[in-house]
N, C-alpha and C positions, 0 to 999 in steps of 0.2 A: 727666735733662733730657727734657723733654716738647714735639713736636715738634704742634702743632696745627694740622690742613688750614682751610685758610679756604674756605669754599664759592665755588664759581664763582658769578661774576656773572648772575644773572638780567637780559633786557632783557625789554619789554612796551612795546604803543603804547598808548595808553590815546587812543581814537576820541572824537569829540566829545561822544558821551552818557553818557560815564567808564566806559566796557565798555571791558576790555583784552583785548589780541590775544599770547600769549606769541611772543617772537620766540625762532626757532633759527636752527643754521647758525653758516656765516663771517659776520662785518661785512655782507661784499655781500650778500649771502642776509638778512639780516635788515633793509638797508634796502630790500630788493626786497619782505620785507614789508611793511613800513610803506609802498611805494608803493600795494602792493597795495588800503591801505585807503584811501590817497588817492582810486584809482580806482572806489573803492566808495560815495566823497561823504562820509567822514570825512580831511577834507582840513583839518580845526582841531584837532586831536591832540595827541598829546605823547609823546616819546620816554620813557621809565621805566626806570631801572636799580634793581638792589635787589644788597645783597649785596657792596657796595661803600662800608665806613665813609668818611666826610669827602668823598664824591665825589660832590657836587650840582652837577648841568649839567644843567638843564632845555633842553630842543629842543624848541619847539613852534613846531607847524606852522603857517602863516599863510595859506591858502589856498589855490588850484590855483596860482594867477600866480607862487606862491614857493614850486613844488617842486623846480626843479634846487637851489634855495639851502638847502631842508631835507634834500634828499639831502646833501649834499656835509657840513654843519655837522652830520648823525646820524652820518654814516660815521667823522667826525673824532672824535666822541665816545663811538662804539661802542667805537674802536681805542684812545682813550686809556681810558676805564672800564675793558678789557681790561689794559692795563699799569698800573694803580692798583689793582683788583684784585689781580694778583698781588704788591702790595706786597714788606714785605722776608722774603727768604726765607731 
């Protein structure tokens, strides 16, 4: 029996001109990146996971006026991407 590792999930923001930012860290840590580009005036973004079969949740940013709402709905989806990810083990 052959026990095969699934790769950690990859996240990345992908900033409004389709250049990505790889995110590290915890969850908070990496929506504290994605703030980061906010405050850099890519604030029309999108959160990116890779590495994670059947698990599409796009989060995209909708301006300055709706960053406590892309914090809160990245962070949710950071943490669930992380337990679908490790699917069945």
């Amino acid at each position: 029996m052959t026990t095969e590792q699934k790769p950690a999930p990859v996240f990345w923001y992908m900033r409004d001109n389709h250049t990505f930012r790889k995110l590290t860290g915890s969850p908070a840590e990496m929506v504290a990146q994605c703030l980061e580009e906010f405050d850099a005036g890519y604030n029309y973004g999108s959160l990116c996971v890779s590495h994670v079969p059947g698990f599409v949740k796009g989060v995209h940013a909708s301006g300055p006026d709706h960053r406590e709402d892309f914090r809160l709905t990245a962070l949710a989806a950071i943490d669930a991407a992380l337990v679908a990810g490790k699917g069945d083990s």
